[in-house]
C-alpha positions in Angstrom: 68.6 21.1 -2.5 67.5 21.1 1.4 69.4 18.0 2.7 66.4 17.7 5.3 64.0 17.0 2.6 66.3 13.9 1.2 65.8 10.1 1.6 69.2 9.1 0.4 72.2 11.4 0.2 76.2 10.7 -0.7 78.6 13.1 0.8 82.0 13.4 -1.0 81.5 9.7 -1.7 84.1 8.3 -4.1 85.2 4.4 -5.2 88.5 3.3 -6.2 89.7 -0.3 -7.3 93.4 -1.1 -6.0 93.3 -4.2 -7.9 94.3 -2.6 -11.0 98.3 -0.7 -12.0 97.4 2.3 -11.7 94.6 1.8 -9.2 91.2 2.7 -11.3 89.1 5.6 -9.5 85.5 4.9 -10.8 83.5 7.4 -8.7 85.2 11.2 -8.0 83.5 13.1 -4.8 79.8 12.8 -5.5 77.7 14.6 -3.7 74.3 13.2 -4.2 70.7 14.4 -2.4 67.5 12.6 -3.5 64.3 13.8 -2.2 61.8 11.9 -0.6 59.7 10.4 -3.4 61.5 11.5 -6.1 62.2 9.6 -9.2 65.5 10.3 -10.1 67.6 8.6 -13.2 71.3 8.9 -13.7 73.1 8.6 -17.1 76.3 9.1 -18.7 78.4 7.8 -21.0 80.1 3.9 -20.9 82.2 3.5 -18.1 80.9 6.7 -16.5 80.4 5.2 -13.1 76.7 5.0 -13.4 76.2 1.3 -11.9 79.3 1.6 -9.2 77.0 4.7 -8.0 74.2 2.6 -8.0 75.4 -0.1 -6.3 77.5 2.0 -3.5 74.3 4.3 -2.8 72.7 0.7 -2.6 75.0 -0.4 0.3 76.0 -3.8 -2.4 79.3 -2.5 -2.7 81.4 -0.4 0.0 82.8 3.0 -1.6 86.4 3.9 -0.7 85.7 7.3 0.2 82.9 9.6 1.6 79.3 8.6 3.5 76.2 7.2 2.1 72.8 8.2 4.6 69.6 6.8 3.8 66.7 8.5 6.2 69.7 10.3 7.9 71.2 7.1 9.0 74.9 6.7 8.1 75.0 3.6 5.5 78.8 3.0 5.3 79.7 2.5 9.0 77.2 -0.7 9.2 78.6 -4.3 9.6 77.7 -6.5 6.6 74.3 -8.2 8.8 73.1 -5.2 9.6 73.7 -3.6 5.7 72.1 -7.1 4.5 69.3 -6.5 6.8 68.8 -3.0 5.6 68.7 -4.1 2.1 66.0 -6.4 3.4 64.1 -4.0 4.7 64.1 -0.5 3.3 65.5 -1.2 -0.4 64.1 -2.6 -3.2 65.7 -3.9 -6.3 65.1 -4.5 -9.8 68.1 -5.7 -12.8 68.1 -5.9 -16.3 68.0 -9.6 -15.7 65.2 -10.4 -13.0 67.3 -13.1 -11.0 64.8 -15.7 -10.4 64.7 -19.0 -8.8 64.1 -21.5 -11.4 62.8 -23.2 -8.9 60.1 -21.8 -7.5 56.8 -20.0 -9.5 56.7 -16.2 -9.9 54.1 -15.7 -6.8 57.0 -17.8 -4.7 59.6 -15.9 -6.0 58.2 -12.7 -4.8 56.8 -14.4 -1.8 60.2 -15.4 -0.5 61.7 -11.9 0.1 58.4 -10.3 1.4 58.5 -13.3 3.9 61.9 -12.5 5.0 61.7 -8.6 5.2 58.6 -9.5 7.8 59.0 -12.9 9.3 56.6 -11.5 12.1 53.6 -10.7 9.7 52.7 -14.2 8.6 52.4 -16.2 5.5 49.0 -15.5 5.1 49.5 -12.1 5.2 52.4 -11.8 2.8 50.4 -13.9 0.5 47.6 -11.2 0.7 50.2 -8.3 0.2 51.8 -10.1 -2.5 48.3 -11.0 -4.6 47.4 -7.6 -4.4 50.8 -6.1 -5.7 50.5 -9.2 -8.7 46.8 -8.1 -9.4 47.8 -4.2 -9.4 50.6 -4.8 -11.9 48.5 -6.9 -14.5 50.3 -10.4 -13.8 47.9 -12.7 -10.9 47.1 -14.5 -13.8 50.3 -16.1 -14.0 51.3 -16.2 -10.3 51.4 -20.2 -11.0 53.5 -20.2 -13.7 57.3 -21.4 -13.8 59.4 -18.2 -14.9 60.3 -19.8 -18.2 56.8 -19.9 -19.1 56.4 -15.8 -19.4 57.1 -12.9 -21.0 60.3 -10.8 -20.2 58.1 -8.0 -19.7 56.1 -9.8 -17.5 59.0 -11.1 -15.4 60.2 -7.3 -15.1 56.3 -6.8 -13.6 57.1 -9.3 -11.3 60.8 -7.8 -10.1 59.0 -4.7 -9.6 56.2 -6.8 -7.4 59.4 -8.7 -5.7 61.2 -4.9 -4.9 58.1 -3.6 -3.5 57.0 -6.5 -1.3 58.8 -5.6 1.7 57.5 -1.4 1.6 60.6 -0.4 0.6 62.1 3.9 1.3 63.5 3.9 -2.4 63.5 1.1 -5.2 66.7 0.8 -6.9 66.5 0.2 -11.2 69.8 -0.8 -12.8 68.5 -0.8 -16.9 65.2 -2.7 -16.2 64.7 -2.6 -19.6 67.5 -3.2 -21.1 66.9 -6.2 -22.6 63.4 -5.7 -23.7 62.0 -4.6 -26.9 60.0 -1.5 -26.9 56.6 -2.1 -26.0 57.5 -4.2 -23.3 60.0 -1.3 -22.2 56.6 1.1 -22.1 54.5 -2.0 -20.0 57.6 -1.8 -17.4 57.8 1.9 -17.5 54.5 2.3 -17.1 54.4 -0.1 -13.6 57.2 2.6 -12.3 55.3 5.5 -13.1 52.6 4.2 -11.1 54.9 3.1 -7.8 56.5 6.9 -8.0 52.7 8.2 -8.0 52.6 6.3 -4.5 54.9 8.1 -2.9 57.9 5.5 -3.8 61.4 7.0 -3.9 63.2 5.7 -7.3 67.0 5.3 -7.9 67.4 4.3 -11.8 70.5 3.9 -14.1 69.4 3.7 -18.2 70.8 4.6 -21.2 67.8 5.1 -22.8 66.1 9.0 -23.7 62.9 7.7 -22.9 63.0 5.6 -20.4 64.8 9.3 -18.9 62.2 11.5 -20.1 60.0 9.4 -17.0 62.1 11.1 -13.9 61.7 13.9 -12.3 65.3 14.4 -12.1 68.2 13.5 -14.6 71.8 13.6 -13.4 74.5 12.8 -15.7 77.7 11.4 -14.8 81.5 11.5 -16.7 84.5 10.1 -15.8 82.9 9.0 -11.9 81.5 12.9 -11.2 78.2 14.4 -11.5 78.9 17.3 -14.3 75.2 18.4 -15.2 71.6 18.0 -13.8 68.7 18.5 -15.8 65.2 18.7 -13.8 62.2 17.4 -16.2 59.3 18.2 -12.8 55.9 15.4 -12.8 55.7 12.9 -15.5 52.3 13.6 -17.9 51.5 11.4 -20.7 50.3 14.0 -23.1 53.7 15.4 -22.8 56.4 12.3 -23.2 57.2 13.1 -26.7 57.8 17.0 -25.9 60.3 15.4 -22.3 62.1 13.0 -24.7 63.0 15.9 -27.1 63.6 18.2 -24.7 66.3 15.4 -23.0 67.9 14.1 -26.2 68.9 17.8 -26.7 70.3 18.1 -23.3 72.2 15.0 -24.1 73.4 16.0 -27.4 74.6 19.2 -25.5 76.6 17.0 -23.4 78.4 14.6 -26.2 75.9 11.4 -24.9 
C-alpha cells in the first residue's frame, strides 16, 4: 500500500508484558497501513492480539517496540497530555460496553466530550453539532432520557454520536456489538456504514463474519502478527450475503 495515502500506520510495532515468567509478547512486528477513509476490521482467533493492537494503534496503551503515526505524526514519542489530548481531538471511540455517566442524560453524555475537544466553539454550538448527529442516527427522541431508560442498541447509536462529536481522523470499534442481539447488531452496523460513506476512517476489532463482511479491508491476526489480508472493496447491500460467504470461507481457510 502507498504509505503516503495512509491515516494511521504501525511500523515494526510490537507489545510485550514483563509482568509475566516468561515475559508474554502479545503483538510480533506489525506493520500496519490504513488508508485515509477506509474501513478496516481486524480478526483472529482468542488471544490473537486483536484488542492490544487496538488499543496501542489508539495511543491507550504504549507498545514496547516499533512507531505508531497517525497523519504522519509519530504517536509513541508524545508525553501522556499531549497523547490524551490527541485522543481528544482526532480519535473517536466506541466499546462493547458504551461507558456512560449514569449521571448525566444521553445528549449530556455526548455533549461532555464534544465540549472538551472544542472548548473554543461554544455550548450552543456543540449542542447544535450534537442534535444534528442524535437526529442523523435515529435517537433525538431520547436525548432526555437517563441511559437506563434505552435500548442497548440505542446506547451503541449514541457511542457512535459521542466518538464522532469532536470530527474525529479515524473512529476506533472494539466489538461494538458484542453484546447485542442481531437486529440491534444490523441498527449499529448500519450507523457505521453510513460514517465510513462520509469520509470517516474506521479501526474495528469483531469476531463476528458479518459484522466483517462491512469493511473494506479484513486483516487477520495469530499469535500477535498479521498472517493474511483479505480486501472485500465498497460495502453494497444487495451483496452482504454473497461478502459474508465469501469471508466465512476465507476464515475457514485460516482455522477461525
Amino acid at each position: 500500500m502507498d504509505q503516503a495515502t495512509a491515516t494511521l500506520e504501525s511500523r515494526d510495532l510490537g507489545k510485550t508484558y514483563f509482568s509475566t515468567d516468561p515475559p508474554t509478547e502479545v503483538l510480533r512486528g506489525v506493520d500496519l497501513a490504513v488508508r485515509t477513509g477506509e474501513f478496516l476490521v481486524v480478526m483472529g482467533a482468542s488471544g490473537s492480539g486483536k484488542s492490544t493492537l487496538l488499543y496501542s494503534i489508539s495511543g491507550m496503551d504504549r507498545p514496547t517496540a516499533g512507531k505508531v503515526l497517525l497523519d504522519g505524526r509519530e504517536l509513541t514519542s508524545l508525553g501522556d497530555a499531549e497523547m490524551s489530548d490527541v485522543r481528544l481531538t482526532r480519535m473517536g471511540f466506541v466499546f462493547q460496553q458504551p461507558h456512560f455517566l449514569s449521571n448525566l442524560d444521553v445528549r449530556d453524555n455526548i455533549l461532555l466530550p464534544a465540549l472538551k475537544a472544542a472548548p473554543k466553539e461554544g455550548r450552543e454550538a456543540a449542542i447544535a453539532r450534537v442534535d444534528a448527529l442524535m437526529e442523523r442516527f435515529g435517537i433525538a427522541h431520547i436525548k432526555d432520557h437517563g441511559i437506563t431508560q434505552v435500548s442497548g442498541g440505542q446506547l451503541q447509536r449514541a457511542s457512535i454520536c459521542r466518538a464522532l462529536a469532536g470530527g474525529p481522523s479515524v473512529v476506533f470499534a472494539d466489538e461494538p456489538t458484542g453484546a447485542l442481539n442481531s437486529s440491534m447488531s444490523v441498527e449499529v452496523m448500519d450507523a457505521f456504514t453510513e460514517v465510513h460513506r462520509d469520509g470517516t476512517t474506521i479501526v474495528m476489532v469483531t469476531h463476528d463474519p458479518g459484522v466483517a463482511a462491512r469493511a473494506d479491508r479484513i486483516i487477520y491476526l495469530r499469535d500477535g502478527a498479521v498472517v493474511d489480508t483479505r480486501e472485500l472493496g465498497p460495502w453494497s447491500s444487495d451483496r452482504a450475503g454473497q461478502r459474508e460467504d465469501e469471508v466465512l470461507a476465507w476464515l475457514r481457510d485460516l482455522g477461525f
